[in-house]
C-alpha positions in Angstrom: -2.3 14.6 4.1 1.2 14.6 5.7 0.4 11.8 8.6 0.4 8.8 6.0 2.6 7.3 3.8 1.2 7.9 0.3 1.8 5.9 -3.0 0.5 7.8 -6.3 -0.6 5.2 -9.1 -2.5 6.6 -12.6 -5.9 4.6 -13.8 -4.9 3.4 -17.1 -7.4 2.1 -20.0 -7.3 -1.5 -19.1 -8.4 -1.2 -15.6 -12.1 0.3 -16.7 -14.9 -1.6 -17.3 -17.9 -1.0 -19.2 -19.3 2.1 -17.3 -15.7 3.2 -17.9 -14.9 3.5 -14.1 -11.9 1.9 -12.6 -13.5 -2.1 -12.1 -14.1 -3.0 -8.8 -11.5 -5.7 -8.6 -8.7 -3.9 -9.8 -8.8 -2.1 -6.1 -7.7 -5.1 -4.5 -4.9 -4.9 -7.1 -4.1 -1.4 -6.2 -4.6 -2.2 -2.3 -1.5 -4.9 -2.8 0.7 -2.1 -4.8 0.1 0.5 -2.4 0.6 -1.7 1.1 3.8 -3.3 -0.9 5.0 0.1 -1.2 4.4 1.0 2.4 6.0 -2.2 3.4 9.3 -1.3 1.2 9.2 2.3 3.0 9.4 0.5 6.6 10.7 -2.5 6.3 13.1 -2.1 3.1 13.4 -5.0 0.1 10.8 -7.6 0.3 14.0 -10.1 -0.8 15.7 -9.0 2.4 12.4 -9.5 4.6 12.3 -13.3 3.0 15.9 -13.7 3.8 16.0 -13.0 7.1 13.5 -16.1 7.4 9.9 -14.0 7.3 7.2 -13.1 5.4 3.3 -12.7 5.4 0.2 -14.0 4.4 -2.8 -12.0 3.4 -6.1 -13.2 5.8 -8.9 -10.6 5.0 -9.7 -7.4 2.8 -12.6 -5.7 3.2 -13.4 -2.7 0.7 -16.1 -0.2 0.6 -16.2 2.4 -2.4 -18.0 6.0 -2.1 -17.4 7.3 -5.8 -16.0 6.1 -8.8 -12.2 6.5 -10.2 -11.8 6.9 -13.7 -9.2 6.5 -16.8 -6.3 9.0 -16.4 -7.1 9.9 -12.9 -4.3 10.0 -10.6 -5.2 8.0 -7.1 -3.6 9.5 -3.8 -3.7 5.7 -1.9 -2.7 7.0 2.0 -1.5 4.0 3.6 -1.6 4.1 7.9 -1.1 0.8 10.2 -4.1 0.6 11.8 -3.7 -2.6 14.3 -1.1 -5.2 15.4 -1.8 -8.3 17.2 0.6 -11.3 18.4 1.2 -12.5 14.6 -1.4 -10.2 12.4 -1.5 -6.2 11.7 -3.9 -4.4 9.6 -3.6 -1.8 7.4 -6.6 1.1 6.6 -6.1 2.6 3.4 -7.7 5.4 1.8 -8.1 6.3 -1.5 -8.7 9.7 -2.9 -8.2 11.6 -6.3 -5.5 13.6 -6.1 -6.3 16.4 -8.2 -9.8 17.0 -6.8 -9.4 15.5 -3.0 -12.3 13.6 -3.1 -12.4 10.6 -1.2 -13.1 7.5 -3.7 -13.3 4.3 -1.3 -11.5 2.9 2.1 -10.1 -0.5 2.4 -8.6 -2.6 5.5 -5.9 -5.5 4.8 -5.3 -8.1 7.4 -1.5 -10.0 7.1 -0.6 -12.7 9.3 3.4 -13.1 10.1 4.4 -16.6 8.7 7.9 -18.6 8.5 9.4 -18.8 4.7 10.7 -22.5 5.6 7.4 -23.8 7.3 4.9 -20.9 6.4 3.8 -21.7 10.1 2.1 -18.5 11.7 5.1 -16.3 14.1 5.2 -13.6 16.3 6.5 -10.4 14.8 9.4 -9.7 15.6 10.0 -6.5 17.8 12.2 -4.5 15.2 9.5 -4.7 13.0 6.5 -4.4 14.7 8.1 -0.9 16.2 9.0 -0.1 12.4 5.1 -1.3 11.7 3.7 0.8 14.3 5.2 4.1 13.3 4.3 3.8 10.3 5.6 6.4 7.1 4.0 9.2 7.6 5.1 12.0 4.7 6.8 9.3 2.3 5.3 9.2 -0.6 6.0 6.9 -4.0 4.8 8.2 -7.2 4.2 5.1 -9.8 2.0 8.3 -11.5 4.4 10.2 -13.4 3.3 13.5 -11.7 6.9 14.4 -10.7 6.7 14.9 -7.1 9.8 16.6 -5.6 11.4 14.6 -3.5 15.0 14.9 -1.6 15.7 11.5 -3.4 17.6 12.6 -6.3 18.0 9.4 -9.4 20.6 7.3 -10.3 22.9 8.2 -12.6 22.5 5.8 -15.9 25.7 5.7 -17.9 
């Protein structure tokens, strides 16, 4: 699963509903985290990406499910660009446990490239869309806890 950027996030109690599966709403939740994420890995700080005068708007999510995630499980969210127009790109994500492998559900988000000052549709600009379009493959973000090595090491808090 090396040819996606990856972002780890743990199902906790308050995302289950009464058939104590993950609620289908909370996976457009966890669609924004994980594309956020990806965004971060290729773009850097979202403040940055405002300050340079550009941002995006979501137009369309479509999500389909296959099997249920429940509390405690750990989700393996693979995030890969899947098309860029003029002013819009798509992401396909794909959403598996990560302990078992199993492939949970598959979702596509559509962003359009906007203007902070004017939120006026704009063409992406070149840096970005070649950033876009190669994507992340092999990063991966654990918001999971499950300790993932990484060469990354932490801050030092003194």
């Amino acid at each position: 699963m090396n040819d996606a950027f990856c972002h780890l996030l743990r199902v906790r109690y308050a995302e289950c509903d009464a058939q104590k599966v993950v609620f289908n709403a909370k996976y457009a939740e966890y669609v924004d985290i994980a594309a956020t994420e990806f965004m971060r890995a290729i773009w850097g700080s979202y403040n940055d990406l405002l300050a340079s005068g550009v941002d995006n708007q979501v137009v369309k999510l479509t999500i389909s499910w296959k099997a249920p995630a429940r509390f405690d499980d750990v989700l393996a969210i693979r995030v890969k660009p899947f098309e860029t127009g003029s002013s819009s790109y798509t992401l396909q994500l794909d959403f598996y446990n990560f302990e078992t492998i199993k492939h949970l559900a598959s979702a596509q988000i559509v962003y359009v490239m906007v203007s902070t000052g004017t939120h006026k549709k704009m063409i992406i600009p070149d840096h970005m869309r070649k950033a876009f379009e190669a994507g992340a493959p092999g990063i991966m973000t654990d918001h999971a806890g499950v300790g993932v090595k990484t060469d990354i090491e932490p801050a030092s808090y003194q």
